[in-house]
C-alpha positions in Angstrom: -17.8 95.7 27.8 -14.3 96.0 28.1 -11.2 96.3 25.6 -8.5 94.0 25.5 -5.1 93.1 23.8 -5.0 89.6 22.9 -2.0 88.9 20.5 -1.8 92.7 18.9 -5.4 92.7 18.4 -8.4 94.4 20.5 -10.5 91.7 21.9 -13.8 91.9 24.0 -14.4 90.9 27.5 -17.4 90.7 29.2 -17.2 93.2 32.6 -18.0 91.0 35.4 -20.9 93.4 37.8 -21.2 92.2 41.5 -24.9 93.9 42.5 -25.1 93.4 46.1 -28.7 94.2 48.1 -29.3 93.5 51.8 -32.3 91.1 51.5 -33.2 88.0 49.4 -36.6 89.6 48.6 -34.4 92.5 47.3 -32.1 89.9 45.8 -34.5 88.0 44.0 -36.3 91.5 42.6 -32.9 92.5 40.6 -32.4 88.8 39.6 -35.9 88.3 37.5 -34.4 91.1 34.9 -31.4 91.0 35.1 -29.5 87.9 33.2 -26.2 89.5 32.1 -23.3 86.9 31.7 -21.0 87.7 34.8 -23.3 89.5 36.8 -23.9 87.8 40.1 -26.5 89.8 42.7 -25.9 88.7 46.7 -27.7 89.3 49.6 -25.6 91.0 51.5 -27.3 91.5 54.7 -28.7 94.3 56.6 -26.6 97.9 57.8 -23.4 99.2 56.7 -21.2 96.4 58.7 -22.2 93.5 57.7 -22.9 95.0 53.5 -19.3 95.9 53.9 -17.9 92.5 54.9 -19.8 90.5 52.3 -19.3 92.6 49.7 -15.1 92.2 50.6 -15.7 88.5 51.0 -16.9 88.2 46.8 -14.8 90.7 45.6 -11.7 88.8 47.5 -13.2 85.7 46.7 -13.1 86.8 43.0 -9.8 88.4 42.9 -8.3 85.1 43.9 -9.7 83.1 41.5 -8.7 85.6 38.7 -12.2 86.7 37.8 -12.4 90.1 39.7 -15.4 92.5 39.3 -15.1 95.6 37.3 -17.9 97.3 38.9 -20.2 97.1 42.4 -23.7 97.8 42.8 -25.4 98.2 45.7 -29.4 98.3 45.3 -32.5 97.9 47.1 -35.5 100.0 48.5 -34.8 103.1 50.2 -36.9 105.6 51.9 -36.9 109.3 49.8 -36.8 112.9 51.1 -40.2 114.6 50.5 -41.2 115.5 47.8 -37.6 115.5 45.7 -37.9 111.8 45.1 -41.6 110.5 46.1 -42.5 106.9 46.3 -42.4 104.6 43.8 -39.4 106.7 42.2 -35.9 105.7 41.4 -32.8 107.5 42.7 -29.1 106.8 41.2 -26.3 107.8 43.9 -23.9 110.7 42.8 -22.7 110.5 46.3 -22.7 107.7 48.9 -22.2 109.1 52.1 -22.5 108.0 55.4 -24.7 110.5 57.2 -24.1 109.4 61.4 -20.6 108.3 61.0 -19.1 110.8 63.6 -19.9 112.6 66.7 -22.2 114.5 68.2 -21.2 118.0 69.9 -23.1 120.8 71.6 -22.7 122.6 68.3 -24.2 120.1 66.1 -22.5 116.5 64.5 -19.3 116.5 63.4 -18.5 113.9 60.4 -15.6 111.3 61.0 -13.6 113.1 59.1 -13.7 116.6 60.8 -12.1 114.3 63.5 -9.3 113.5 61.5 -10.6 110.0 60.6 -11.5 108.1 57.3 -14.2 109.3 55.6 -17.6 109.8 54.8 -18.2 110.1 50.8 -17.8 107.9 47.9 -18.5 109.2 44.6 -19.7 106.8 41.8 -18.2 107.7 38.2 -19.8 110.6 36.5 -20.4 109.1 33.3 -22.0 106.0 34.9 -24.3 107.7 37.2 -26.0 110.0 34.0 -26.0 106.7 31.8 -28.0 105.2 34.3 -30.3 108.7 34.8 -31.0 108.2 31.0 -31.4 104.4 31.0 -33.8 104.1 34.1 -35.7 107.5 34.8 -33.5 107.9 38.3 -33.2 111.1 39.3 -28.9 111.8 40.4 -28.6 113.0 44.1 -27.2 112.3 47.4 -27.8 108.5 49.0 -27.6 108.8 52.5 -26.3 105.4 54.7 -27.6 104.9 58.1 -27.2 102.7 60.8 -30.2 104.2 62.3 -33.4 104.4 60.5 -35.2 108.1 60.2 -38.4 108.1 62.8 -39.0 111.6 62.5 -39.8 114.6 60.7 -37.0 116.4 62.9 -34.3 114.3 62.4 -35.4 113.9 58.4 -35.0 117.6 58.2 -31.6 118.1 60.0 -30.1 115.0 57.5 -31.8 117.2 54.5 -30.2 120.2 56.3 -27.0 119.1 56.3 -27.0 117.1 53.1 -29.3 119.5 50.7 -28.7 117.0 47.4 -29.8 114.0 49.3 -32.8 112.0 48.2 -32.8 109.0 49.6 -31.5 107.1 52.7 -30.4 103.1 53.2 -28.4 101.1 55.1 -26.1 99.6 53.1 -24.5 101.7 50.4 -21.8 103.1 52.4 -20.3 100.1 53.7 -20.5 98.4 49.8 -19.0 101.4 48.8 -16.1 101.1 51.3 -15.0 97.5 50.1 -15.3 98.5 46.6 -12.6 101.2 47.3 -10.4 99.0 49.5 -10.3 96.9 46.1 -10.1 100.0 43.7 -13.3 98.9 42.1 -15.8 101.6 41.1 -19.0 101.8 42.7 -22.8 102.5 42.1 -25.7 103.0 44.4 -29.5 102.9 42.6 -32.6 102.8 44.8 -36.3 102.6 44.8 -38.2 104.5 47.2 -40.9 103.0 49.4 -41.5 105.2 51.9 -41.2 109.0 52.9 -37.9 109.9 54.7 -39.7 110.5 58.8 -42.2 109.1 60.8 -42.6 105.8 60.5 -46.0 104.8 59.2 -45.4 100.9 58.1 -48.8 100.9 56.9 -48.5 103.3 54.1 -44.9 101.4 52.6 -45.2 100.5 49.4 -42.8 98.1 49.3 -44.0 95.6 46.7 -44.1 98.6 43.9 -40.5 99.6 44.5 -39.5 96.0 44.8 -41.8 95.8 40.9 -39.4 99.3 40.1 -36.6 97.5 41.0 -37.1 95.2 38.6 -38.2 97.2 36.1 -34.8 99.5 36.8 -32.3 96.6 36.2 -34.2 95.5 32.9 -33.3 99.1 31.5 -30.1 98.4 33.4 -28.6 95.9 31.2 -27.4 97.6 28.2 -25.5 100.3 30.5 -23.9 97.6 32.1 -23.0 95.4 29.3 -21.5 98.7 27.5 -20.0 100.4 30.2 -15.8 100.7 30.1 -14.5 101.0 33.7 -11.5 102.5 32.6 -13.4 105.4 31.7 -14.1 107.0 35.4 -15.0 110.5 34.2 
């Protein structure tokens, strides 16, 4: 909720949430619990490109009509680093960061901006990210954006070597997080895990329980969001 003046008196406002997920299964997952007046949850399509410019679209889309968003979500199933967040477990972003945006060198990958380029971290506001801990049971850590999906145990453990607070990896939450700063809007990553960080054994997802977290996540969610001041970005 947020504080206004309205003719020398403080007057309420509902804060208007965009949540944004890559798929409609995702989509429809968040939507069942979460009925919040001005919340609106998108599909926003699959890796950090496309999250990026549909994300930009609503939040353009919204500014011009005079009903911009006070905070961006992006959310959706993730696959966790052994054994810090295990399946079927929630993990709220204290960091978005995109982990292959850079280059490769015979002494290891360089991020983007070792190159002089951009950058490669977005941090969602402090206070958010432990009211959500509380709300939900998510455990606070590092959420990794790819554009390739982990296949391997070898690859898993250089990302967890370089990134030693990262639980969870996506596709998405970099490139939301990048159009929520190019409109000075705060950002929030929360994820359910379906399947081990590594080799890819499709057989073992559980992807129908952390869909059913999901859910259960954004019910919990609510109150946060209907309370939360995003002036206050401690």
């Amino acid at each position: 909720m947020v504080l206004q003046a309205e003719e020398g008196r403080l007057t309420t406002a509902a804060l208007r949430v965009l949540v944004a997920t890559a798929v409609p299964a995702e989509r429809d997952a968040v939507a069942k619990a979460l009925s919040v007046p001005g919340v609106d949850v998108i599909a926003a399509g699959v890796g950090p490109a496309l999250a990026a410019a549909s994300t930009a679209t609503a939040l353009t889309t919204a500014a011009l009509e005079g009903t911009p968003y006070g905070l961006v979500v992006s959310t959706g199933i993730a696959g966790g680093f052994a054994p810090h967040a295990p399946v079927g477990s929630l993990v709220v972003a204290d960091e978005i960061t995109a982990a292959d945006l850079g280059a490769e060198t015979p002494d290891g990958f360089l991020p983007v901006t070792e190159l002089g380029f951009g950058a490669v971290t977005h941090r969602p506001p402090e206070a958010l990210v432990r009211e959500v801990a509380t709300a939900t049971g998510a455990r606070p850590g590092a959420v990794l954006t790819v554009s390739t999906v982990t296949g391997t145990a070898v690859r898993a453990a250089r990302l967890r070597e370089r990134h030693p607070t990262a639980l969870a990896e996506a596709m998405e939450g970099f490139g939301v997080a990048e159009a929520a700063a190019a409109h000075r809007t705060p950002v929030l990553e929360l994820r359910a895990v379906s399947n081990p960080v590594g080799p890819r054994d499709r057989a073992a997802w559980r992807v129908g329980d952390a869909l059913a977290a999901l859910t259960e996540a954004f019910g919990k969610l609510a109150p946060v969001l209907e309370s939360w001041n995003p002036h206050d970005h401690r």
